[in-house]
C-alpha positions as a Markdown table, in Angstrom:
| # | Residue | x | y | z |
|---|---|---|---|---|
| 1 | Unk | 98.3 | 103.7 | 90.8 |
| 2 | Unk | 96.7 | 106.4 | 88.5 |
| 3 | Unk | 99.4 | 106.8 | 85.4 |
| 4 | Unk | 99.4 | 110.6 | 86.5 |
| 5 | Unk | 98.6 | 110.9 | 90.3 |
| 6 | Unk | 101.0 | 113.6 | 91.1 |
| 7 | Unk | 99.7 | 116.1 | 88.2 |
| 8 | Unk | 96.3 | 114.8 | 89.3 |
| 9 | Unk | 97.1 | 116.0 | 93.1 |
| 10 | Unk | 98.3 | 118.8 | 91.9 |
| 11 | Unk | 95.4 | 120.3 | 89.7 |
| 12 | Unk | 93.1 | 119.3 | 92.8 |
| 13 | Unk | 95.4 | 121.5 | 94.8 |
| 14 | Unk | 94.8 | 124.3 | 92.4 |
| 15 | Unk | 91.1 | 124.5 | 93.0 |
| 16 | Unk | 90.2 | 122.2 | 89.9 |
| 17 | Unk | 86.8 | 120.0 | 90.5 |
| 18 | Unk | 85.9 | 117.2 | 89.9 |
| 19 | Unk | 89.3 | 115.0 | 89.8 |
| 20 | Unk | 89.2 | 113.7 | 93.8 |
| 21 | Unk | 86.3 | 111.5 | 92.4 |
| 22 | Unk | 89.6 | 109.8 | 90.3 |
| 23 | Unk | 91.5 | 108.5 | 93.2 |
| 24 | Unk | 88.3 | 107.8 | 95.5 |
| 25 | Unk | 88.0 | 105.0 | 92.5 |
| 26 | Unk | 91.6 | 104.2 | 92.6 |
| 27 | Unk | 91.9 | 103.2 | 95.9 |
| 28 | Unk | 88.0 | 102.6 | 97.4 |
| 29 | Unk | 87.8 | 98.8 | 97.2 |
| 30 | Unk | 91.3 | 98.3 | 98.7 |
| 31 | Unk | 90.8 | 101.2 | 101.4 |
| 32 | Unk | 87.6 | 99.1 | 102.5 |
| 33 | Unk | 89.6 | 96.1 | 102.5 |
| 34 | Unk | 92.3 | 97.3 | 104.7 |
| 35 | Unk | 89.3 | 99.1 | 107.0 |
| 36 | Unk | 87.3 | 95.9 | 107.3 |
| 37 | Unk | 89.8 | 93.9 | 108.2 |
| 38 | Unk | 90.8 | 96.4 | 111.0 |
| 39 | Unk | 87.6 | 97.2 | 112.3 |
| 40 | Unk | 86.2 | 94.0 | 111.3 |
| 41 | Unk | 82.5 | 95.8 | 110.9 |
| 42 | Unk | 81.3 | 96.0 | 107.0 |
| 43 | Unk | 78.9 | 98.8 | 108.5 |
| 44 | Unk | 81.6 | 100.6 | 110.0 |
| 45 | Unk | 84.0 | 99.9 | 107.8 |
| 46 | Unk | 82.2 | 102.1 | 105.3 |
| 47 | Unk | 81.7 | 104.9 | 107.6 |
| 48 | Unk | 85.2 | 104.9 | 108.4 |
| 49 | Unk | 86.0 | 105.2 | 104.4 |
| 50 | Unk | 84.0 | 107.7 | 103.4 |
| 51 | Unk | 85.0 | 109.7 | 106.8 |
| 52 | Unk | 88.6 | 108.9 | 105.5 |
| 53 | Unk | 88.2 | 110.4 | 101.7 |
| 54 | Unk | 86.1 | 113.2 | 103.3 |
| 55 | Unk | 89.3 | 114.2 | 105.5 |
| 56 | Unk | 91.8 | 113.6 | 102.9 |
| 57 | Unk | 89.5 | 115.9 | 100.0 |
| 58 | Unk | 89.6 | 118.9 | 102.9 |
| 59 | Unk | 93.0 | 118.2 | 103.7 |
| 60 | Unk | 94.3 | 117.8 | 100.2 |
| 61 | Unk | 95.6 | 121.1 | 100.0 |
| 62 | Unk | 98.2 | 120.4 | 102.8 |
| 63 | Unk | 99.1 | 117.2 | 101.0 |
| 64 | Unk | 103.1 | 117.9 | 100.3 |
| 65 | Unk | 104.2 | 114.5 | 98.8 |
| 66 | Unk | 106.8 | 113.0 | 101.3 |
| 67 | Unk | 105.0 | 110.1 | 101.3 |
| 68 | Unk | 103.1 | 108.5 | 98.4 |
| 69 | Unk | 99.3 | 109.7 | 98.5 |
| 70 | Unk | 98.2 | 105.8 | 99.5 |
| 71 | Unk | 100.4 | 105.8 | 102.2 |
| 72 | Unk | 99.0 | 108.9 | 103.0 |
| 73 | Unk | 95.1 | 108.2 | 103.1 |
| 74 | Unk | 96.0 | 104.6 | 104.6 |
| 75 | Unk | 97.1 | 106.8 | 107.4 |
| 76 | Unk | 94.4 | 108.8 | 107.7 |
| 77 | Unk | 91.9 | 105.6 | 107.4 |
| 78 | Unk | 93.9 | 103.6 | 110.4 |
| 79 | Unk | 93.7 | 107.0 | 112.6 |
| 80 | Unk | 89.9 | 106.8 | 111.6 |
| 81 | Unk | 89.1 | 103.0 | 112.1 |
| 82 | Unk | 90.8 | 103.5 | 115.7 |
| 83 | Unk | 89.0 | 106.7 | 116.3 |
| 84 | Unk | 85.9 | 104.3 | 115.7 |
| 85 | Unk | 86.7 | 101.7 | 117.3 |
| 86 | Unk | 87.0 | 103.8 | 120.7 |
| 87 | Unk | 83.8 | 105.2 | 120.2 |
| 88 | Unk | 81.9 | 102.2 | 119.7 |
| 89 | Unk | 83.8 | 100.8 | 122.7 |
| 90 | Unk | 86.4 | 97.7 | 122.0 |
| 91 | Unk | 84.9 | 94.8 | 120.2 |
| 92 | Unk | 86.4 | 91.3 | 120.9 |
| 93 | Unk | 88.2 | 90.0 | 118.5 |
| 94 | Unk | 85.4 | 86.2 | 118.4 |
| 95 | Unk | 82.6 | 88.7 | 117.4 |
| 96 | Unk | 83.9 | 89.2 | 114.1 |
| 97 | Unk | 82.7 | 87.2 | 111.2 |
| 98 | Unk | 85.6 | 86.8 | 108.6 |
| 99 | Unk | 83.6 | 85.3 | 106.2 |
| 100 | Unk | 82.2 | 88.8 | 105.5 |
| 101 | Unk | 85.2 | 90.0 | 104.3 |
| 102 | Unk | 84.9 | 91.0 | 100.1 |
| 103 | Unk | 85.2 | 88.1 | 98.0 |
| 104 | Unk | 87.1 | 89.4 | 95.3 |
| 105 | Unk | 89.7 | 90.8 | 97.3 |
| 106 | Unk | 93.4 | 91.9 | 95.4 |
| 107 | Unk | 95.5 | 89.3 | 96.2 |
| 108 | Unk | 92.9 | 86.7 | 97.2 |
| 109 | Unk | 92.1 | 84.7 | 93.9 |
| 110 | Unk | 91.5 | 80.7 | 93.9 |
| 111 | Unk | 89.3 | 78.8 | 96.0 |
| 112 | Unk | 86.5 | 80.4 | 97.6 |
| 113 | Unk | 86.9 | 77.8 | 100.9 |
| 114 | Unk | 91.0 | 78.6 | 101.3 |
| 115 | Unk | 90.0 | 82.2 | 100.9 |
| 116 | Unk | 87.6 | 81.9 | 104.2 |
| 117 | Unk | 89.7 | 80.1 | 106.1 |
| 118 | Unk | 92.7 | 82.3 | 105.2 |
| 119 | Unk | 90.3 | 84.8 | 106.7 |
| 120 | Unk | 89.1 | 83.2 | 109.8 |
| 121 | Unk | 93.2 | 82.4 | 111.2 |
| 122 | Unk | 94.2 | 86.1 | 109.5 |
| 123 | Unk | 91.2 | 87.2 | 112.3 |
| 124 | Unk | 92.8 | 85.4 | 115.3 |
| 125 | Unk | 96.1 | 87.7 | 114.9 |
| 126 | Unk | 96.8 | 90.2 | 117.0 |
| 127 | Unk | 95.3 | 93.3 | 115.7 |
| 128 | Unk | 98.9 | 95.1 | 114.6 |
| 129 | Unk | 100.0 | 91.7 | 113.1 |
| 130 | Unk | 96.7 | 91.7 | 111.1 |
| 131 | Unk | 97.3 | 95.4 | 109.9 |
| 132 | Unk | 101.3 | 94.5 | 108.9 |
| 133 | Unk | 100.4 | 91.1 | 107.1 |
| 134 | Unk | 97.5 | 93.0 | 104.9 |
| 135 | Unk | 100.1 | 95.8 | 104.3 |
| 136 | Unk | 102.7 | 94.0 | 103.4 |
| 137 | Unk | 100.9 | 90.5 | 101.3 |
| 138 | Unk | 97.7 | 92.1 | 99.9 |
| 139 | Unk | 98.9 | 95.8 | 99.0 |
| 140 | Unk | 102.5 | 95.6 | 98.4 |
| 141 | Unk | 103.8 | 98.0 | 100.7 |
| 142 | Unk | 107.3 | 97.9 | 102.2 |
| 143 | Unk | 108.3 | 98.0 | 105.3 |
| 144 | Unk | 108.6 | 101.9 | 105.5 |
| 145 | Unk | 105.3 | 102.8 | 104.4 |
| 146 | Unk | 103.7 | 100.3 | 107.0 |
| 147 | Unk | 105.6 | 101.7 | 109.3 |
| 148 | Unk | 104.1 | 105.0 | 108.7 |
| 149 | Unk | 100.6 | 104.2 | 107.9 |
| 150 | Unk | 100.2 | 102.4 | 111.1 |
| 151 | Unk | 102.9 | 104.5 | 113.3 |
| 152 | Unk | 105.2 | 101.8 | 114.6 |
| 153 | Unk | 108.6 | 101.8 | 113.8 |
| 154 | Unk | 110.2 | 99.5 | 111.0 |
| 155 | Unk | 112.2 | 97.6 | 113.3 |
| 156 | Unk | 108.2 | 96.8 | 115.0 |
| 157 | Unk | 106.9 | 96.3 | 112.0 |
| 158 | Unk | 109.7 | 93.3 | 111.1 |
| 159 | Unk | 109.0 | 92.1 | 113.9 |
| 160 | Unk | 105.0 | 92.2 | 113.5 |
| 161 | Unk | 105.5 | 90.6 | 110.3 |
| 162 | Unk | 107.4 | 87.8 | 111.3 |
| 163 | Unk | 105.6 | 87.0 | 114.3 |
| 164 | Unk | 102.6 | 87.4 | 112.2 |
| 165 | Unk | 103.9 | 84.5 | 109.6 |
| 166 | Unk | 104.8 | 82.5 | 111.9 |
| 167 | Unk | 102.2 | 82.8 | 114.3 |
| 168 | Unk | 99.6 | 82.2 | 111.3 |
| 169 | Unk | 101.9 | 79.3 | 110.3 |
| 170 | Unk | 100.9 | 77.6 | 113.5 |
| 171 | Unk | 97.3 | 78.2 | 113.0 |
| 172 | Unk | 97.1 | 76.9 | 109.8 |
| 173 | Unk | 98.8 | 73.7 | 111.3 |
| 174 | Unk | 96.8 | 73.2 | 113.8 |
| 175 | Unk | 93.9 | 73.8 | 112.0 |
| 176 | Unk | 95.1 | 71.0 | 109.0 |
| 177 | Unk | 95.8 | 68.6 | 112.1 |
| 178 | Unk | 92.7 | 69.0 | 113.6 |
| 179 | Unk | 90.9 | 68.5 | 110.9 |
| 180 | Unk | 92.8 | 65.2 | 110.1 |
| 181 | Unk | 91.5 | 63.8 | 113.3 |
| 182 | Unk | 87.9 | 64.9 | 113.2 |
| 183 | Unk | 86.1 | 61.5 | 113.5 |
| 184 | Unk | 83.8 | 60.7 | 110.2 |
Protein backbone atom coordinates (compact mmCIF):
# COMPACT_ATOMS: atom_id res chain seq x y z
CA UNK A 1 0.00 0.00 0.00
CA UNK A 2 1.13 3.62 -0.85
CA UNK A 3 2.59 5.04 2.69
CA UNK A 4 -0.04 7.91 2.12
CA UNK A 5 -3.04 6.60 -0.04
CA UNK A 6 -5.72 8.39 1.78
CA UNK A 7 -4.00 12.01 1.42
CA UNK A 8 -3.17 10.79 -2.07
CA UNK A 9 -7.14 10.05 -2.70
CA UNK A 10 -7.83 12.96 -1.34
CA UNK A 11 -5.74 15.60 -3.33
CA UNK A 12 -6.99 13.62 -6.60
CA UNK A 13 -10.40 14.45 -5.21
CA UNK A 14 -9.45 18.00 -5.13
CA UNK A 15 -8.77 18.33 -8.77
CA UNK A 16 -4.90 17.82 -8.44
CA UNK A 17 -3.20 15.95 -11.65
CA UNK A 18 -1.09 13.80 -12.10
CA UNK A 19 -1.18 11.52 -8.77
CA UNK A 20 -3.88 8.57 -10.23
CA UNK A 21 -0.75 7.54 -12.23
CA UNK A 22 0.55 6.66 -8.33
CA UNK A 23 -1.87 4.00 -7.52
CA UNK A 24 -2.31 2.73 -11.31
CA UNK A 25 1.53 1.53 -10.29
CA UNK A 26 0.52 0.40 -6.96
CA UNK A 27 -1.83 -1.93 -7.76
CA UNK A 28 -1.43 -2.73 -11.94
CA UNK A 29 0.55 -6.04 -11.78
CA UNK A 30 -1.68 -7.56 -9.10
CA UNK A 31 -5.01 -6.08 -10.62
CA UNK A 32 -3.89 -8.09 -13.87
CA UNK A 33 -3.20 -10.98 -11.91
CA UNK A 34 -6.49 -11.13 -10.24
CA UNK A 35 -8.15 -10.18 -13.95
CA UNK A 36 -6.30 -13.06 -15.68
CA UNK A 37 -6.99 -15.49 -13.59
CA UNK A 38 -10.75 -14.56 -13.84
CA UNK A 39 -11.07 -14.08 -17.30
CA UNK A 40 -8.24 -16.36 -18.08
CA UNK A 41 -7.55 -14.18 -21.51
CA UNK A 42 -4.03 -12.17 -21.20
CA UNK A 43 -5.67 -10.02 -24.10
CA UNK A 44 -8.67 -9.39 -22.32
CA UNK A 45 -7.37 -9.30 -19.23
CA UNK A 46 -5.70 -6.08 -20.14
CA UNK A 47 -8.67 -4.51 -21.61
CA UNK A 48 -10.53 -5.26 -18.63
CA UNK A 49 -7.69 -3.27 -16.48
CA UNK A 50 -7.29 -0.39 -18.11
CA UNK A 51 -11.29 -0.27 -18.55
CA UNK A 52 -11.20 -0.77 -14.62
CA UNK A 53 -8.60 2.31 -13.80
CA UNK A 54 -10.42 4.32 -16.44
CA UNK A 55 -13.79 3.90 -14.28
CA UNK A 56 -12.24 4.12 -11.07
CA UNK A 57 -10.10 7.77 -12.23
CA UNK A 58 -13.90 9.09 -13.39
CA UNK A 59 -15.41 7.75 -10.47
CA UNK A 60 -12.79 8.88 -8.02
CA UNK A 61 -14.58 11.71 -6.89
CA UNK A 62 -17.44 9.59 -5.41
CA UNK A 63 -14.87 7.42 -3.79
CA UNK A 64 -15.94 7.90 0.18
CA UNK A 65 -13.53 5.45 1.91
CA UNK A 66 -15.85 2.70 3.54
CA UNK A 67 -13.87 0.29 2.10
CA UNK A 68 -10.11 0.43 1.47
CA UNK A 69 -9.41 1.83 -2.25
CA UNK A 70 -8.09 -1.92 -3.36
CA UNK A 71 -11.14 -3.38 -2.30
CA UNK A 72 -12.72 -0.82 -4.09
CA UNK A 73 -11.13 -1.05 -7.65
CA UNK A 74 -11.00 -4.99 -7.15
CA UNK A 75 -14.67 -4.47 -7.31
CA UNK A 76 -14.89 -2.53 -9.99
CA UNK A 77 -12.30 -4.94 -12.06
CA UNK A 78 -14.58 -8.26 -11.10
CA UNK A 79 -17.91 -6.25 -12.33
CA UNK A 80 -15.66 -5.48 -15.49
CA UNK A 81 -14.11 -9.01 -16.16
CA UNK A 82 -17.88 -10.35 -15.96
CA UNK A 83 -19.18 -7.60 -17.97
CA UNK A 84 -16.48 -9.07 -20.53
CA UNK A 85 -16.95 -12.21 -20.20
CA UNK A 86 -20.72 -11.87 -21.28
CA UNK A 87 -19.87 -10.04 -24.12
CA UNK A 88 -17.44 -12.30 -25.51
CA UNK A 89 -19.94 -15.13 -24.76
CA UNK A 90 -18.89 -17.81 -21.88
CA UNK A 91 -15.54 -19.44 -22.50
CA UNK A 92 -15.03 -23.01 -21.10
CA UNK A 93 -13.13 -23.34 -18.51
CA UNK A 94 -10.34 -26.38 -20.85
CA UNK A 95 -9.65 -23.37 -23.21
CA UNK A 96 -7.68 -21.65 -20.87
CA UNK A 97 -3.90 -21.97 -20.88
CA UNK A 98 -2.66 -21.45 -17.24
CA UNK A 99 0.74 -21.55 -18.15
CA UNK A 100 0.18 -17.96 -19.40
CA UNK A 101 -0.44 -16.69 -16.24
CA UNK A 102 2.72 -13.89 -15.04
CA UNK A 103 5.67 -15.58 -13.83
CA UNK A 104 6.60 -13.48 -11.22
CA UNK A 105 3.42 -13.42 -9.55
CA UNK A 106 3.21 -11.93 -5.58
CA UNK A 107 3.03 -14.85 -3.72
CA UNK A 108 4.32 -17.35 -6.31
CA UNK A 109 8.12 -17.54 -5.83
CA UNK A 110 10.20 -21.06 -6.12
CA UNK A 111 10.10 -23.44 -8.76
CA UNK A 112 8.98 -22.38 -12.08
CA UNK A 113 7.33 -26.22 -12.69
CA UNK A 114 5.27 -26.13 -9.05
CA UNK A 115 4.29 -22.66 -10.10
CA UNK A 116 2.53 -24.13 -13.49
CA UNK A 117 1.06 -26.77 -12.03
CA UNK A 118 -0.30 -24.76 -9.08
CA UNK A 119 -1.83 -22.95 -12.04
CA UNK A 120 -3.17 -25.59 -14.19
CA UNK A 121 -5.33 -27.40 -10.82
CA UNK A 122 -5.99 -23.44 -9.45
CA UNK A 123 -7.79 -23.35 -13.32
CA UNK A 124 -9.97 -26.48 -12.82
CA UNK A 125 -11.78 -24.65 -9.76
CA UNK A 126 -14.96 -23.44 -9.99
CA UNK A 127 -14.74 -19.93 -11.13
CA UNK A 128 -15.92 -18.24 -7.49
CA UNK A 129 -13.50 -20.71 -5.68
CA UNK A 130 -10.68 -19.49 -8.05
CA UNK A 131 -11.62 -15.71 -7.28
CA UNK A 132 -11.80 -16.52 -3.19
CA UNK A 133 -8.46 -18.64 -3.14
CA UNK A 134 -6.52 -15.69 -5.14
CA UNK A 135 -8.16 -13.21 -2.72
CA UNK A 136 -7.49 -14.68 0.12
CA UNK A 137 -3.62 -16.67 -0.55
CA UNK A 138 -2.05 -14.26 -3.12
CA UNK A 139 -3.42 -10.75 -1.96
CA UNK A 140 -4.12 -11.00 1.62
CA UNK A 141 -7.52 -10.07 1.87
CA UNK A 142 -9.93 -11.19 4.60
CA UNK A 143 -12.84 -12.65 4.43
CA UNK A 144 -14.86 -9.29 4.45
CA UNK A 145 -13.23 -7.54 1.70
CA UNK A 146 -13.63 -10.79 -0.60
CA UNK A 147 -16.84 -10.77 0.25
CA UNK A 148 -17.33 -7.40 -1.09
CA UNK A 149 -15.14 -7.35 -4.07
CA UNK A 150 -16.76 -10.29 -5.48
CA UNK A 151 -20.45 -9.75 -3.83
CA UNK A 152 -21.16 -13.02 -2.02
CA UNK A 153 -21.65 -13.00 1.44
CA UNK A 154 -18.85 -14.02 4.03
CA UNK A 155 -20.57 -16.91 5.23
CA UNK A 156 -20.22 -17.95 0.96
CA UNK A 157 -17.04 -16.87 0.82
CA UNK A 158 -15.98 -19.49 3.96
CA UNK A 159 -17.41 -21.77 2.38
CA UNK A 160 -15.76 -21.01 -1.17
CA UNK A 161 -12.62 -21.08 0.51
CA UNK A 162 -12.83 -24.29 2.04
CA UNK A 163 -14.31 -26.03 -0.58
CA UNK A 164 -11.69 -24.48 -2.65
CA UNK A 165 -8.74 -26.00 -0.42
CA UNK A 166 -10.02 -28.94 -0.20
CA UNK A 167 -11.27 -29.45 -3.54
CA UNK A 168 -7.57 -28.31 -4.82
CA UNK A 169 -6.22 -30.73 -2.18
CA UNK A 170 -7.78 -33.51 -4.17
CA UNK A 171 -6.38 -32.44 -7.36
CA UNK A 172 -3.10 -32.14 -6.33
CA UNK A 173 -3.46 -35.80 -5.05
CA UNK A 174 -4.63 -37.14 -7.81
CA UNK A 175 -2.38 -35.44 -9.94
CA UNK A 176 0.91 -36.79 -7.58
CA UNK A 177 -0.80 -40.40 -7.81
CA UNK A 178 -1.09 -40.27 -11.26
CA UNK A 179 1.97 -39.34 -11.94
CA UNK A 180 3.49 -42.19 -9.75
CA UNK A 181 1.92 -44.69 -12.00
CA UNK A 182 2.73 -43.28 -15.34
CA UNK A 183 4.69 -46.22 -16.90
CA UNK A 184 8.53 -45.16 -17.82
Amino acid sequence: MLQNEDQIIERIQAGEDGLFDLLVGEYQDRLASFVLRTLGDRDGARDVCQESFLKAWKAIGRFRGEARFSTWLFTIARREALHHRRRAGRRQEEDWEPHQDPPAERGNAGDPVAQARLAECLARLPEAQRAALHLHYLEARDVSEIAAIIGRAEGTVKSDLARGRETLRKILEDETQGARHVPA
